[in-house]
VMD Tcl script that builds the backbone (N, CA, C; Angstrom):
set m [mol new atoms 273]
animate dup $m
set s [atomselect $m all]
$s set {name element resname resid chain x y z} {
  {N N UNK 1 A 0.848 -1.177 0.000}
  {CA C UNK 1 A 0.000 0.000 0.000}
  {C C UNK 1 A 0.886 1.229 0.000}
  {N N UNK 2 A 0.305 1.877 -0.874}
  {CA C UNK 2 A 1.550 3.154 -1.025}
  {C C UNK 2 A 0.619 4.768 -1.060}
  {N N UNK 3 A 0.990 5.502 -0.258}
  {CA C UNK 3 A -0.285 6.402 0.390}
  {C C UNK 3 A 0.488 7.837 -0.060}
  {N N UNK 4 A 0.102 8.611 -0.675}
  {CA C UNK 4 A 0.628 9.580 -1.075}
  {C C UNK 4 A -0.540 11.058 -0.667}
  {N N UNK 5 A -0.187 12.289 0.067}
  {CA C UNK 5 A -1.100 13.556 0.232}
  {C C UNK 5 A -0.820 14.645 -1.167}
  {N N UNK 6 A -1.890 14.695 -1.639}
  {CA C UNK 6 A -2.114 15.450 -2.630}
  {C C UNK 6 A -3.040 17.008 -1.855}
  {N N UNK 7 A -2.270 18.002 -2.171}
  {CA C UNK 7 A -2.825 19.394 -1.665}
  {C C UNK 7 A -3.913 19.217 -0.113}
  {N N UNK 8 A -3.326 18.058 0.861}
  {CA C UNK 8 A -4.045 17.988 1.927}
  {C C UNK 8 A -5.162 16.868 1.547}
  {N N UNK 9 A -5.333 16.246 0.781}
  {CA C UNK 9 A -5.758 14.948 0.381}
  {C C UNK 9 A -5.326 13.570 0.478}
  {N N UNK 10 A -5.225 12.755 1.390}
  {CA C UNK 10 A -4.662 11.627 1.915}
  {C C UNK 10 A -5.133 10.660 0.291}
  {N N UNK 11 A -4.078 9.793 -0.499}
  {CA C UNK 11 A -4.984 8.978 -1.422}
  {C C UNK 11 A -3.803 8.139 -1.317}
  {N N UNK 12 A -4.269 6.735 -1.634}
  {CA C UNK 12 A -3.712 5.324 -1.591}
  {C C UNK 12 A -3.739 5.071 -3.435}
  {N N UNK 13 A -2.267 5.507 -3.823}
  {CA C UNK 13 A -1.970 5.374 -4.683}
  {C C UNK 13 A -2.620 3.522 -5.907}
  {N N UNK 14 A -3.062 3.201 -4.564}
  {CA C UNK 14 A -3.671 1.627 -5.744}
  {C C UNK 14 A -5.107 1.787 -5.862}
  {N N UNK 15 A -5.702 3.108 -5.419}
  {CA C UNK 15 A -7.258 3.172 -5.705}
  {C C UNK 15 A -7.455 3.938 -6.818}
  {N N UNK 16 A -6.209 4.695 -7.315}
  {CA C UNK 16 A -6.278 5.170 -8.832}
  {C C UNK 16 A -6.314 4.593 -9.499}
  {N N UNK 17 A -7.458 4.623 -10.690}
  {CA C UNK 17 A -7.700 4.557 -12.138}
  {C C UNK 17 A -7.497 5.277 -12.752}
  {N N UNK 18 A -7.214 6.713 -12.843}
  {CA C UNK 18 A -6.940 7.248 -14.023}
  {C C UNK 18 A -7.399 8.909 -13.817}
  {N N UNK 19 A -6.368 9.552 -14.601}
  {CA C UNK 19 A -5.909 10.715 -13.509}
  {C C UNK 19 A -6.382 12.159 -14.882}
  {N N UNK 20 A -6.860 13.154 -15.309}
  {CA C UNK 20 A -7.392 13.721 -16.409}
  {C C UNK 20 A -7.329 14.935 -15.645}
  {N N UNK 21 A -6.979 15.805 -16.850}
  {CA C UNK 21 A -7.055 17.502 -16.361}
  {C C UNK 21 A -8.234 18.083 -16.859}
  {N N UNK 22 A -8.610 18.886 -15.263}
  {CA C UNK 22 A -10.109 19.509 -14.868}
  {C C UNK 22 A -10.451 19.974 -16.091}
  {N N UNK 23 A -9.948 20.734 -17.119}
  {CA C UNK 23 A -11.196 20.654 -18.725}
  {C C UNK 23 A -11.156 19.588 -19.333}
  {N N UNK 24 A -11.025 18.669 -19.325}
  {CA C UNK 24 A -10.704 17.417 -19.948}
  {C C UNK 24 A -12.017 17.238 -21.071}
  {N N UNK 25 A -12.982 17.667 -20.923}
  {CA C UNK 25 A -14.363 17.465 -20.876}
  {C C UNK 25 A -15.143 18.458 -21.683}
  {N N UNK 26 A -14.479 20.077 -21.248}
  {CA C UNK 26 A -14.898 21.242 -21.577}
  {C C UNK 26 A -14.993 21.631 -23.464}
  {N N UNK 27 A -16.196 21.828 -23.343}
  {CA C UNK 27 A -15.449 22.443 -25.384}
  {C C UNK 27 A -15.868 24.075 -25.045}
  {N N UNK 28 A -16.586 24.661 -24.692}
  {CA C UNK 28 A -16.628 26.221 -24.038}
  {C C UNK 28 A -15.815 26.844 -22.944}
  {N N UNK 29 A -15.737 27.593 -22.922}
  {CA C UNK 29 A -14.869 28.617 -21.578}
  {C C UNK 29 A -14.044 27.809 -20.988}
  {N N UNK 30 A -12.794 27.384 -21.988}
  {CA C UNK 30 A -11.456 26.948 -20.980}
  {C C UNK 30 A -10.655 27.967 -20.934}
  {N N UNK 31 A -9.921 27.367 -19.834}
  {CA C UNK 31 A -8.945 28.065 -18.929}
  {C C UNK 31 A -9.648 28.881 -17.686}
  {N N UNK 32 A -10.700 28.516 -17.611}
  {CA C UNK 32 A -11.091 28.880 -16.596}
  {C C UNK 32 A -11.038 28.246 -15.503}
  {N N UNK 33 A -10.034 27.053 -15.119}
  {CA C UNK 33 A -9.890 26.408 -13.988}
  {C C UNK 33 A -8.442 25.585 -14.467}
  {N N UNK 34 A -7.942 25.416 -13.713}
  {CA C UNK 34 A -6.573 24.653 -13.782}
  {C C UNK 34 A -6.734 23.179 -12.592}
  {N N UNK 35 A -5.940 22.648 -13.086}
  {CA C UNK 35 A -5.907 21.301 -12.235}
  {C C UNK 35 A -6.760 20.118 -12.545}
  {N N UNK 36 A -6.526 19.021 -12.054}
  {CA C UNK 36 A -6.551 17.714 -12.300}
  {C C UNK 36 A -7.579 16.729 -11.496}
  {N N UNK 37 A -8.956 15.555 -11.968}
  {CA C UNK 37 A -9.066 14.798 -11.389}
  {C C UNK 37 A -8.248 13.721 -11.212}
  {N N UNK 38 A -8.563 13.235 -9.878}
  {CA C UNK 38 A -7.674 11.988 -9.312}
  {C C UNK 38 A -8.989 11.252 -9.742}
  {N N UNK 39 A -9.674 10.141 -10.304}
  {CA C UNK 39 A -10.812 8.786 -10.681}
  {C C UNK 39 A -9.703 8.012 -9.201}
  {N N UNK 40 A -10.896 7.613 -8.276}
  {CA C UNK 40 A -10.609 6.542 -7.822}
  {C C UNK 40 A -11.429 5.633 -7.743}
  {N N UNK 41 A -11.054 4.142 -7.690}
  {CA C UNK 41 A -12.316 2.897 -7.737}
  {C C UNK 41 A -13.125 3.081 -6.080}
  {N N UNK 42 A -13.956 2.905 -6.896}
  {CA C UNK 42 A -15.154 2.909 -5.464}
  {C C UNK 42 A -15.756 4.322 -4.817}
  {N N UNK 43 A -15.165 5.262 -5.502}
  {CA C UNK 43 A -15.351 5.774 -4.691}
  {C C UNK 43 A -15.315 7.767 -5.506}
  {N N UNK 44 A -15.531 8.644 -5.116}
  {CA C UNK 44 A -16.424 9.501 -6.051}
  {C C UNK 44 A -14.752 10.494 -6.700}
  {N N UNK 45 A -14.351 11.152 -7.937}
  {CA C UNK 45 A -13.755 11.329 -8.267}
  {C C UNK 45 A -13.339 12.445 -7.641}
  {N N UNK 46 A -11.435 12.712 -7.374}
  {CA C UNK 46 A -11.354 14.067 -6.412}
  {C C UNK 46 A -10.694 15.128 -7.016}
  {N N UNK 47 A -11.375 16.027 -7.265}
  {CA C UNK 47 A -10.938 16.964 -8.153}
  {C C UNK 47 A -10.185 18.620 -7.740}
  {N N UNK 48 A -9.102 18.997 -8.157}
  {CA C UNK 48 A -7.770 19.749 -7.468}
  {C C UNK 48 A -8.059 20.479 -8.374}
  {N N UNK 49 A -8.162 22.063 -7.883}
  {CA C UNK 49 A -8.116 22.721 -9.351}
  {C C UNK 49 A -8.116 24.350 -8.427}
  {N N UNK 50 A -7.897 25.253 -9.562}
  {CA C UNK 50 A -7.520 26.503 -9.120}
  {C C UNK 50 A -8.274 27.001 -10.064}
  {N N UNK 51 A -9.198 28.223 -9.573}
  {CA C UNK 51 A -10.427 29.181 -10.083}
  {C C UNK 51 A -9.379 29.887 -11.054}
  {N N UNK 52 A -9.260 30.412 -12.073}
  {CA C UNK 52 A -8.135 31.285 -12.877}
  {C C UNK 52 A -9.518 32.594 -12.983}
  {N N UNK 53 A -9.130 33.382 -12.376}
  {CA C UNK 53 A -10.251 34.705 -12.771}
  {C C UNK 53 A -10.566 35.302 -14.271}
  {N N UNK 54 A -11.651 35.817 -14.641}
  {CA C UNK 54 A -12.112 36.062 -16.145}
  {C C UNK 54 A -10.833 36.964 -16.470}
  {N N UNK 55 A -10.322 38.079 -15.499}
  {CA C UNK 55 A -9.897 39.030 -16.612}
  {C C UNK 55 A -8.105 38.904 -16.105}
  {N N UNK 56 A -7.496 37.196 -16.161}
  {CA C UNK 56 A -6.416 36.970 -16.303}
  {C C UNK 56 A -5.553 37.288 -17.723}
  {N N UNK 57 A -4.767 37.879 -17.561}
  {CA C UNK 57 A -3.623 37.865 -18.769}
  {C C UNK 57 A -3.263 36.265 -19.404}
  {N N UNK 58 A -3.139 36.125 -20.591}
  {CA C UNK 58 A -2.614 35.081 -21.155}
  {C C UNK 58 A -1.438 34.368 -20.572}
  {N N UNK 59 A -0.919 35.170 -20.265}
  {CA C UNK 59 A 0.844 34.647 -19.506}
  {C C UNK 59 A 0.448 34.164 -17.955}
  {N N UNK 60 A -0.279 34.720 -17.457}
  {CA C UNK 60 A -0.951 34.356 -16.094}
  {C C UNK 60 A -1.538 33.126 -15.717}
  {N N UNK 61 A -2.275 33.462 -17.112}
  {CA C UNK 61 A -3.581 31.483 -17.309}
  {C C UNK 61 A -1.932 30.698 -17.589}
  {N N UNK 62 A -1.504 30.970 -18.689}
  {CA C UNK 62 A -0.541 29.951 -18.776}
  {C C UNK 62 A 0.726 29.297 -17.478}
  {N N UNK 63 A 0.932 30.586 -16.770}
  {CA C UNK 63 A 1.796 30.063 -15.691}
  {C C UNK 63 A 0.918 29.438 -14.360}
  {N N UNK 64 A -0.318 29.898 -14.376}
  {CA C UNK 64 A -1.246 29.025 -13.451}
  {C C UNK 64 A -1.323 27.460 -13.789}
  {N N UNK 65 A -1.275 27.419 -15.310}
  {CA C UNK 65 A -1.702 26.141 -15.781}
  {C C UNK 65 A -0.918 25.074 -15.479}
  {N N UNK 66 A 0.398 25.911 -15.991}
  {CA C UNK 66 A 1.711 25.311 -15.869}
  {C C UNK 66 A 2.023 24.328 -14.195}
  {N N UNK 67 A 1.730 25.181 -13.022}
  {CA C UNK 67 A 2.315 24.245 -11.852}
  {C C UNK 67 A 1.435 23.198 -11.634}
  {N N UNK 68 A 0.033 23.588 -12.030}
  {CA C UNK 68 A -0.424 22.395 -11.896}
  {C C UNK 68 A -0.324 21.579 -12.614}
  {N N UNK 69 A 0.525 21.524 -14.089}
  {CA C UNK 69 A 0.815 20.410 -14.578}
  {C C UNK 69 A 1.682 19.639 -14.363}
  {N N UNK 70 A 2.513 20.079 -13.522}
  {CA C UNK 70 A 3.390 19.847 -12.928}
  {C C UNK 70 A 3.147 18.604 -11.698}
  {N N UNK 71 A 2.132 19.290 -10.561}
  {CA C UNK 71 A 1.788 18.776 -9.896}
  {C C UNK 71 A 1.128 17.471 -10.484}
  {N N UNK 72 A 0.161 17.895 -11.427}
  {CA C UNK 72 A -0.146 16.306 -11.760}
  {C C UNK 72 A 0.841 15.366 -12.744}
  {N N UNK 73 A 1.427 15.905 -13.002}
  {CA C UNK 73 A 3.164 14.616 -13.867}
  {C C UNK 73 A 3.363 14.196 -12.697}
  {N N UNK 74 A 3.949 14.926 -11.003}
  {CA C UNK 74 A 4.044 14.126 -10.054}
  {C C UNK 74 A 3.823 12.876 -9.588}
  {N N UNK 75 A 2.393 13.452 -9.657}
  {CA C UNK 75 A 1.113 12.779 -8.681}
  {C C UNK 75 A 1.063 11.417 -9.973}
  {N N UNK 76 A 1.156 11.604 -11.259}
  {CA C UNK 76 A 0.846 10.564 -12.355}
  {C C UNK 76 A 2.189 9.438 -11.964}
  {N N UNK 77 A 3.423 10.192 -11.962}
  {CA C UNK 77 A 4.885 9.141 -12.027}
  {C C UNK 77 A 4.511 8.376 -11.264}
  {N N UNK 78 A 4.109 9.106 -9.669}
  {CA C UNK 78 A 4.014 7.826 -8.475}
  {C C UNK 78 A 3.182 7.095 -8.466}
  {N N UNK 79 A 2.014 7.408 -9.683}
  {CA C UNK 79 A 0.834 6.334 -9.578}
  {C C UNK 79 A 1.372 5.297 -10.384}
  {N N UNK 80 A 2.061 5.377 -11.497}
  {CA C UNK 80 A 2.600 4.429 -12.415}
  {C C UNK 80 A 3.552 3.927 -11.629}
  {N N UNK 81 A 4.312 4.553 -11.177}
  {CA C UNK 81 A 5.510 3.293 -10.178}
  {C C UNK 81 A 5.143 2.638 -9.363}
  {N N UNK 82 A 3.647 2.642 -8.495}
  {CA C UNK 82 A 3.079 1.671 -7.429}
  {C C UNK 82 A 2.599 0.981 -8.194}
  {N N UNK 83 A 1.460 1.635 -9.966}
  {CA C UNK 83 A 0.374 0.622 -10.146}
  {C C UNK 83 A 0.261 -0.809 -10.684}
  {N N UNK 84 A -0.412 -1.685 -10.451}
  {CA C UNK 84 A -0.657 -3.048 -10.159}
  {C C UNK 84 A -1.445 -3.382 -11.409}
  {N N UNK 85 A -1.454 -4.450 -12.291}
  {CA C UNK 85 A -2.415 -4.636 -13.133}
  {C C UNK 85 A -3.644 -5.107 -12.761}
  {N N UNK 86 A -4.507 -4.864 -12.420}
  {CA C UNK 86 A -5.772 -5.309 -11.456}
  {C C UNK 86 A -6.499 -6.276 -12.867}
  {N N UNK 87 A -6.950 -7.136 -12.436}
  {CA C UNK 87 A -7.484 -8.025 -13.861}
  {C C UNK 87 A -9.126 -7.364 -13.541}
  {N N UNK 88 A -9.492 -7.010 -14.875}
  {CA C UNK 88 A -10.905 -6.724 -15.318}
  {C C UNK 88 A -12.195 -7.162 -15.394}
  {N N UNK 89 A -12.953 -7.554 -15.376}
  {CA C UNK 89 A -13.903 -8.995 -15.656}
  {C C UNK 89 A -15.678 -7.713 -15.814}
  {N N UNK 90 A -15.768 -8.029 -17.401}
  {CA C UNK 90 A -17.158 -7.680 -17.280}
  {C C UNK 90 A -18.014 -8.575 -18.479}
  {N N UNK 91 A -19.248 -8.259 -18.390}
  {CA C UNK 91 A -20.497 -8.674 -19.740}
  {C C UNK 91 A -20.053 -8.390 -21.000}
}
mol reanalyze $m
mol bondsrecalc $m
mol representation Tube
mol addrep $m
C-alpha cells in the first residue's frame, strides 16, 4: 500500500484509475480552472483545481496552468511506479 497527500488529500496510490485535467471534458470557456481529477475505484472522483479569474492575462492562465501540470506529472509518475495490473472482468 503506497499512500501519497495530494494538496491535503490523503490517497492510496492503488485506488487510482486514471488521472485527467479539470477541462478534460470542456469544449466552451477553458482556462477557466486549472488542475486535475484523481478517478478513484469505489469511490467519487477528487478533483484539485484553481479558479483562474475572467480578466487573467494570457501569460498568467498559462503560468497558473503550468504548476499544476506539474503537480499532476508528479502525482501521475508515483501512480505508475506503485500501479498493479488489477485483472478486469465484465459482460
Amino acid at each position: 500500500m503506497s499512500e501519497i497527500i495530494v494538496q491535503g488529500h490523503k490517497i492510496d496510490t492503488k485506488e487510482i484509475f486514471d488521472i485527467k485535467d479539470i477541462e478534460h471534458d470542456k469544449k466552451m470557456f477553458l482556462n477557466r480552472h486549472a488542475g486535475f481529477v484523481i478517478y478513484l475505484i469505489d469511490k467519487k472522483p477528487l478533483s484539485l483545481y484553481e479558479h483562474i479569474p475572467y480578466e487573467s492575462y494570457p501569460r498568467e492562465i498559462s503560468e497558473i496552468k503550468e504548476k499544476w501540470r506539474k503537480l499532476q506529472k508528479q502525482v501521475e509518475e508515483k501512480w505508475q511506479a506503485d500501479k498493479t495490473d488489477l485483472p478486469v472482468f465484465k459482460l
